[in-house]
SETISE-953634 format. One record per residue (C-alpha): residue in one letter; x, y, z. Coordinates in steps of 0.5 Angstrom, whole numbers, plus 500, padded with zeros to 3 digits. Layout:
N
AXYZ ...
//
This chain:
113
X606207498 X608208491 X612214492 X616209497 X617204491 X618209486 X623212491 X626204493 X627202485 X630208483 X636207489 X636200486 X637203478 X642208482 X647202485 X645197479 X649202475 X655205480 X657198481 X657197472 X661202472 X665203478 X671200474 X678205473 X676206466 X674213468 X681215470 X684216463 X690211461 X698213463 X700215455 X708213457 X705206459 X704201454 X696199454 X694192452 X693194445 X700196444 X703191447 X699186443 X702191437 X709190439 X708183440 X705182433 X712186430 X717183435 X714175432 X714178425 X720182423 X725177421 X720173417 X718180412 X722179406 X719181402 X713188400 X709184401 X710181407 X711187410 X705190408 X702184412 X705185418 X705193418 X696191416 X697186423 X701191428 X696197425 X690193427 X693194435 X696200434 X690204432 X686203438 X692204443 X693211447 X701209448 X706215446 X708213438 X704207438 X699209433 X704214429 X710210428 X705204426 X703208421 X709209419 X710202419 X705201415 X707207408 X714204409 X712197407 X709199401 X716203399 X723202399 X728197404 X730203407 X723206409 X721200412 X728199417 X726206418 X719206420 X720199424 X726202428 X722208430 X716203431 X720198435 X723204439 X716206441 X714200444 X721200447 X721207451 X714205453 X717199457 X715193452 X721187454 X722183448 
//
């Protein structure tokens, strides 16, 4: 008898642990489709851009897109935001150039302004 409960809890452990994990996380992520981290990444920069002047305001976007981006298994997300993030802290014209490769990311990998 204790052989037949041993055997029912085990089963029951079994199925309780296959139905929490049968979702696709197994399957690992498309690195050409955007995920959620980059979308809300790229969301963050397309509402912020125009309003970052300033360095400091870049510096702020940059810090609020790169929360995101860091998490994101999209192509260029993560990098491009990085680069994001040291042309802030530099010159006019390393910022355009890290937001142009930033936004050409989240372009190529399907996000629609």
């Amino acid at each position: 008898m204790r052989i037949r409960t041993t055997i029912a809890t085990v089963a029951a452990l079994v199925c309780a642990l296959t139905a929490c994990s049968s979702s696709d996380s197994s399957k690992p992520a498309d690195p050409t489709k955007l995920d959620d981290a980059a979308s809300l990444a790229c969301d963050d920069f397309a509402d912020g851009y125009k309003a970052a002047q300033t360095q400091q305001a870049r510096v702020d976007l940059a810090d609020k897109v790169n929360k995101w981006a860091q998490s994101s298994a999209t192509n260029g997300i993560a990098d491009n935001a990085k680069a994001l993030a040291r042309g802030s802290e530099a010159s006019a014209g390393a910022w355009q150039i890290g937001a142009d490769a930033f936004a050409q990311s989240c372009l190529d990998a399907g996000w629609d302004a």
